[in-house]
Z-matrix of the N, CA and C atoms (Angstrom, degrees):
N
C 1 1.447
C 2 1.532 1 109.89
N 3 1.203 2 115.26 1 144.39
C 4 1.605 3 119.88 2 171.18
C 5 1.168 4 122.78 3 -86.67
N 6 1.146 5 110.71 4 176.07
C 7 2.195 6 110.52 5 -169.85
C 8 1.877 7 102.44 6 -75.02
N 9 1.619 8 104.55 7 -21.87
C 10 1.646 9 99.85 8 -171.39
C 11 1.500 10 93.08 9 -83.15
N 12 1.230 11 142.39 10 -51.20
C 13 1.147 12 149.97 11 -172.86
C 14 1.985 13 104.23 12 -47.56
N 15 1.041 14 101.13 13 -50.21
C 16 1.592 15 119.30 14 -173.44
C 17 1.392 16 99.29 15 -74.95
N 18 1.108 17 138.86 16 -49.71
C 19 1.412 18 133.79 17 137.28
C 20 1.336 19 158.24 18 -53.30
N 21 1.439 20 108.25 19 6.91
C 22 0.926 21 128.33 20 151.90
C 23 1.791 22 138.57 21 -91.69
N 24 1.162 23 86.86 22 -18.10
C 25 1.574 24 132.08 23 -171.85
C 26 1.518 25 88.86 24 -77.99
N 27 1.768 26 105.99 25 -74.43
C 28 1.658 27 93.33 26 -173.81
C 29 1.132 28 132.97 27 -62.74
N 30 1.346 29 111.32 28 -19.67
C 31 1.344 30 122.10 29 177.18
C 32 1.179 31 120.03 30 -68.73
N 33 1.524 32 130.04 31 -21.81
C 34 1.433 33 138.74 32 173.94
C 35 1.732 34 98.41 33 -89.30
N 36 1.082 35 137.96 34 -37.32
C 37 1.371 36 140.50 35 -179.86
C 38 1.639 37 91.42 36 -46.37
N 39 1.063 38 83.07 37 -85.48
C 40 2.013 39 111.38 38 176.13
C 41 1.553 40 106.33 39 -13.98
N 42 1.454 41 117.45 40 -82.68
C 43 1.721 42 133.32 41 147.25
C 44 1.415 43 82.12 42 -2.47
N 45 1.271 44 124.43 43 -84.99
C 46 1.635 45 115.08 44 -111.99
C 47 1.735 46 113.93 45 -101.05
N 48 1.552 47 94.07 46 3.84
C 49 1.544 48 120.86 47 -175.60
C 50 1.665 49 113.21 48 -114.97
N 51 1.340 50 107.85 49 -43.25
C 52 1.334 51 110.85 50 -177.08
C 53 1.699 52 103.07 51 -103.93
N 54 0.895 53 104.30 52 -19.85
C 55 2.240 54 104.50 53 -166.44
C 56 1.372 55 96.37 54 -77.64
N 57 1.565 56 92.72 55 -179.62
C 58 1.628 57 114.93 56 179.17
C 59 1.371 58 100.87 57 -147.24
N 60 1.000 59 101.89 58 144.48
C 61 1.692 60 134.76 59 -175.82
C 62 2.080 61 97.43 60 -55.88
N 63 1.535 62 92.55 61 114.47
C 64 1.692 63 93.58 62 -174.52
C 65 2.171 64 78.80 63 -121.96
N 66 1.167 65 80.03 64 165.36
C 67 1.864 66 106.35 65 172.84
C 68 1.656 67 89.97 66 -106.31
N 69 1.381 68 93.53 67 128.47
C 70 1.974 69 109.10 68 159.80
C 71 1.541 70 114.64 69 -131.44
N 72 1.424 71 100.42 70 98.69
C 73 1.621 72 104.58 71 174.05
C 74 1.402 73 131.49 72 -97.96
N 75 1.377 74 103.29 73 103.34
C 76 1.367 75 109.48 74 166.92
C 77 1.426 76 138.05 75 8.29
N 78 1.352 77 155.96 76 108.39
C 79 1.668 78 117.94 77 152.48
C 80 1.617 79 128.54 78 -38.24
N 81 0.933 80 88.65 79 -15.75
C 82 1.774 81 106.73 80 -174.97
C 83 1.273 82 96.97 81 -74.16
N 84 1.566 83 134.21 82 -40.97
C 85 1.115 84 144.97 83 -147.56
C 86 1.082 85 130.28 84 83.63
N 87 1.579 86 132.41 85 11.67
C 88 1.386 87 134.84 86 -168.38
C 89 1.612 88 94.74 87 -100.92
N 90 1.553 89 107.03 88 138.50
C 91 1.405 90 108.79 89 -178.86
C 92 1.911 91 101.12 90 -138.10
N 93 1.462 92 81.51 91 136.42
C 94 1.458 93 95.99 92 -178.08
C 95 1.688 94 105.24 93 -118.67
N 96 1.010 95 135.46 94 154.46
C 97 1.642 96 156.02 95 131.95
C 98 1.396 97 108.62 96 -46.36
N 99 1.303 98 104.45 97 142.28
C 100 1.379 99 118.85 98 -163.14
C 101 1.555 100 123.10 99 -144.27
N 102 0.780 101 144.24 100 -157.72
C 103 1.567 102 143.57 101 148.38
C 104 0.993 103 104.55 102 -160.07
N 105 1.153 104 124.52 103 119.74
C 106 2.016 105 150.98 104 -161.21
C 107 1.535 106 103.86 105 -114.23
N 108 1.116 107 130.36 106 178.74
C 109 1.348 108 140.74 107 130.92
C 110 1.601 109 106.23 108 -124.28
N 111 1.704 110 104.54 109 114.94
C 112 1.111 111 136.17 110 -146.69
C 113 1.793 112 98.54 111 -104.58
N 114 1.111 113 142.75 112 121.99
C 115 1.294 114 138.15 113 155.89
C 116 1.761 115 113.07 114 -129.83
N 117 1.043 116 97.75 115 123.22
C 118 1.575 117 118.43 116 177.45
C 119 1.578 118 102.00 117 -68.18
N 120 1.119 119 150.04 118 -28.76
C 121 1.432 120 144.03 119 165.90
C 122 1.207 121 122.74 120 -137.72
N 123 1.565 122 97.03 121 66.59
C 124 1.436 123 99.56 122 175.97
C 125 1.573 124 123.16 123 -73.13
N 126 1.490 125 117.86 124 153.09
C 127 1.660 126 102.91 125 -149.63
C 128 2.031 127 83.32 126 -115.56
N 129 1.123 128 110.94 127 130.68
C 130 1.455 129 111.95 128 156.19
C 131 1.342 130 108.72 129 -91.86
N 132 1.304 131 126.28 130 142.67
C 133 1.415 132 140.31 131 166.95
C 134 1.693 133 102.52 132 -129.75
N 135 1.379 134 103.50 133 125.75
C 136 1.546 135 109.93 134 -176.53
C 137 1.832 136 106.02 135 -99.62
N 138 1.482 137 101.46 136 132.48
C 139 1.383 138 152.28 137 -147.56
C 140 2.261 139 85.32 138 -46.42
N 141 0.895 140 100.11 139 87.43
C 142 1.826 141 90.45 140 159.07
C 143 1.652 142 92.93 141 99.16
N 144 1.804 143 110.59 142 9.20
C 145 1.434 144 107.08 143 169.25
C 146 1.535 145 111.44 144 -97.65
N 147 1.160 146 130.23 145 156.33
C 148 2.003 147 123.24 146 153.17
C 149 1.479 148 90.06 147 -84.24
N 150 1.497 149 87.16 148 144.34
C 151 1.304 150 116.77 149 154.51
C 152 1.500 151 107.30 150 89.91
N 153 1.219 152 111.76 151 167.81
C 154 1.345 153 123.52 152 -177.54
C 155 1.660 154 119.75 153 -90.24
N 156 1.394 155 111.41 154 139.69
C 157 1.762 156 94.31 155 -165.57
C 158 1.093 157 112.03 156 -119.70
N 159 1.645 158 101.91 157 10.83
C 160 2.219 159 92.08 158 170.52
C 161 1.991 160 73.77 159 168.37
N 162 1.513 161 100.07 160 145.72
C 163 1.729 162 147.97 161 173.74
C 164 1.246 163 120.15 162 -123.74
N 165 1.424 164 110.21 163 91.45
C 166 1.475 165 114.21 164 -173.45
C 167 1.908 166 101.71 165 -146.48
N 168 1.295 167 111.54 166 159.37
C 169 1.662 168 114.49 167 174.63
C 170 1.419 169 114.25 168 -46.61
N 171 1.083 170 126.37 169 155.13
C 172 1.087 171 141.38 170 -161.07
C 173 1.326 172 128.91 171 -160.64
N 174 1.639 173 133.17 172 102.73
C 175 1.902 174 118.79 173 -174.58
C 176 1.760 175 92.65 174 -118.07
N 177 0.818 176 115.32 175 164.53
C 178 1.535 177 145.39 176 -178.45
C 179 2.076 178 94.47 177 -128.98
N 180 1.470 179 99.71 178 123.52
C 181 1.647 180 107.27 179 168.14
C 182 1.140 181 113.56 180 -141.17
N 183 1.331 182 127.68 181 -179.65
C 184 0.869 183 122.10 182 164.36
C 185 1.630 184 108.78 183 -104.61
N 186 1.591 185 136.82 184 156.98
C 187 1.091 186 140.66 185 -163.12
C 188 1.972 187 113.41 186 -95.53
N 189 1.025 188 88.77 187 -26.71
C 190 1.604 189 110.30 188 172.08
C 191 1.461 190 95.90 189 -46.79
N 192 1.703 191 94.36 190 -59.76
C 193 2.069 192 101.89 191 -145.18
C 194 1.747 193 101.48 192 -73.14
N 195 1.338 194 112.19 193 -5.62
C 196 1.488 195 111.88 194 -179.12
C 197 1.686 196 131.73 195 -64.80
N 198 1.136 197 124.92 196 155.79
C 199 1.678 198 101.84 197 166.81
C 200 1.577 199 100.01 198 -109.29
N 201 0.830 200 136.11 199 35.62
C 202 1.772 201 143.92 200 127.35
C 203 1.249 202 110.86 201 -160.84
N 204 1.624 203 103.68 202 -170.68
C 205 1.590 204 127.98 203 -160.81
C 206 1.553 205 94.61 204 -98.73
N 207 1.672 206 105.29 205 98.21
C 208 1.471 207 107.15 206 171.03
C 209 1.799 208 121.60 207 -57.79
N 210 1.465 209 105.78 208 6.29
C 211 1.248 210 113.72 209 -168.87
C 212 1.486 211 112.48 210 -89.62
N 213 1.562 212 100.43 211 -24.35
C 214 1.692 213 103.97 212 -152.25
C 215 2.035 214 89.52 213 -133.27
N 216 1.754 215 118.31 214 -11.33
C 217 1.131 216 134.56 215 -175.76
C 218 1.908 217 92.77 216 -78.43
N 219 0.824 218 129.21 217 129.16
C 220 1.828 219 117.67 218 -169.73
C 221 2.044 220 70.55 219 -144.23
N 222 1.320 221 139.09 220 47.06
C 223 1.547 222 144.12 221 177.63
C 224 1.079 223 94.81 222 -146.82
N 225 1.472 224 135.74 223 -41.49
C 226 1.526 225 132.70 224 -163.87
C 227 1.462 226 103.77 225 -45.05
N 228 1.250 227 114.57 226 -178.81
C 229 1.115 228 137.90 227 172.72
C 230 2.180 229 122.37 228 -165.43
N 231 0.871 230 111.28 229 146.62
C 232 1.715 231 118.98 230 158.98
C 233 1.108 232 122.00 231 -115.57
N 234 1.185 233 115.74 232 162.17
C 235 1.564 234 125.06 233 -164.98
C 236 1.927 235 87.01 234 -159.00
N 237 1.654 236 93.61 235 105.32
C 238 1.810 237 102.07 236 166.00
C 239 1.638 238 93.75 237 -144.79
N 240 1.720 239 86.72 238 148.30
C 241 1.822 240 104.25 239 173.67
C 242 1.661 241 92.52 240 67.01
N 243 1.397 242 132.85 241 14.34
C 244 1.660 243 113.57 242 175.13
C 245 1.542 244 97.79 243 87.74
N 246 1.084 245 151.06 244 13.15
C 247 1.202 246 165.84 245 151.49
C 248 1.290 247 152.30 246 -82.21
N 249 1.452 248 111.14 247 77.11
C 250 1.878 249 111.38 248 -152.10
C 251 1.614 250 91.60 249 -75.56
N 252 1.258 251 92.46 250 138.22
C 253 2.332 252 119.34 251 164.87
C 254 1.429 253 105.53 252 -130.32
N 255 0.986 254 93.17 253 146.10
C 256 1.812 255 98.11 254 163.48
C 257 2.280 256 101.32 255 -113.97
N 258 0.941 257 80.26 256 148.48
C 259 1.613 258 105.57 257 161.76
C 260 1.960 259 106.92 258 -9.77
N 261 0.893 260 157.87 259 -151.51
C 262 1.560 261 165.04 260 127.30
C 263 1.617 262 81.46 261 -170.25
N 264 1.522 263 141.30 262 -68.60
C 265 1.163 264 122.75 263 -160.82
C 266 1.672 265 108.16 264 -127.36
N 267 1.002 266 115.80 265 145.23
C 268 1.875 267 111.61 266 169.58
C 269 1.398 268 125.29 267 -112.80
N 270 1.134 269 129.57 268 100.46
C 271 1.836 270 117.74 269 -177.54
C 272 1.602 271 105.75 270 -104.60
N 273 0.880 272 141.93 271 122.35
C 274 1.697 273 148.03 272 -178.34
C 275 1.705 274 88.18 273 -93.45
N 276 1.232 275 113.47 274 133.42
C 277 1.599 276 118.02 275 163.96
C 278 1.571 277 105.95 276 -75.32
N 279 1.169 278 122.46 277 9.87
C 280 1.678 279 88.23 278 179.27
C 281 2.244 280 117.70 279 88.05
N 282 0.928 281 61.79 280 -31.61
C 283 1.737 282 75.93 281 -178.63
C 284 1.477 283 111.71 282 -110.71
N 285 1.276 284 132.96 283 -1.54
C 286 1.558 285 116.82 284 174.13
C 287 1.396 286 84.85 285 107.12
N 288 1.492 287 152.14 286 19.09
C 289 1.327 288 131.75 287 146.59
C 290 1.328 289 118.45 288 -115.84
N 291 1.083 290 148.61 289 162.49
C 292 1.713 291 174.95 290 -151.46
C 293 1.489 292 115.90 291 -143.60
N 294 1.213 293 99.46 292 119.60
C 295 1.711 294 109.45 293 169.98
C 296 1.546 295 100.26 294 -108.23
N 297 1.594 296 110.46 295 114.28
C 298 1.472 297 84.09 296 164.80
C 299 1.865 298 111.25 297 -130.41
N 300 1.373 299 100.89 298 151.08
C 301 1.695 300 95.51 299 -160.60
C 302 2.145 301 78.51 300 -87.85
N 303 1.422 302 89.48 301 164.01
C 304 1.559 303 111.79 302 171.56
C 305 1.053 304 122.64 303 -124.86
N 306 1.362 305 106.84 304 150.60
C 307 1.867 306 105.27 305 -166.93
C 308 2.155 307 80.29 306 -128.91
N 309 1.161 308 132.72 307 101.97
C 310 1.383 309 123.79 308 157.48
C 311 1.078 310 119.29 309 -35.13
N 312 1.321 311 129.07 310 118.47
C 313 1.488 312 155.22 311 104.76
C 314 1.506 313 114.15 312 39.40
C-alpha cells in the first residue's frame, strides 16, 4: 500500500469516529450526507509566522463522498450545526481530502 492510500484510509476512519454528519449540495442540486470534521473557528497560522492570521468555519471531507468537485463547483453549498455556507476557499490535500473554509449564507 502507498502513503496516499494509507492516508486516505485514516482520514475516513477519523471522518467516521470523530465527524458529524454535514449536508453537501451540489450546484447541480444533488445532495448527499457526509461525515466532515466540522470546526466553527478554525484558526490559520501562516507557516514561520506567530500568531494566528484569520478564524473562520471550516469542514475537512473527503472528495470521493461528494456529488461534485467543491473545487471547480463555485454553486455548492454545506449545511453543518443547521447552518447553510457556501465555499469562500477550497484546498484538496492531494490525497482524496478537502479543506474548505466557509463564509455563511
Amino acid at each position: 500500500m502507498d502513503f496516499g492510500s494509507l492516508l486516505s484510509g485514516t482520514d475516513r476512519t477519523v471522518r467516521d469516529q470523530l465527524g458529524e454528519s454535514v449536508l453537501y449540495l451540489s450546484g447541480a442540486g444533488v445532495t448527499v450526507s457526509v461525515r466532515g470534521l466540522f470546526d466553527k473557528a478554525y484558526q490559520t497560522v501562516p507557516l514561520g509566522e506567530p500568531g494566528v492570521a484569520s478564524s473562520e468555519p471550516a469542514v475537512f471531507l473527503g472528495l470521493v463522498e461528494l456529488s461534485s468537485n467543491p473545487v471547480t463547483d463555485f454553486g455548492c453549498r454545506i449545511t453543518a450545526r443547521g447552518v447553510v455556507y457556501k465555499p469562500s476557499k477550497v484546498e484538496p490535500d492531494g490525497m482524496g481530502g478537502v479543506l474548505i473554509f466557509l463564509h455563511e449564507v
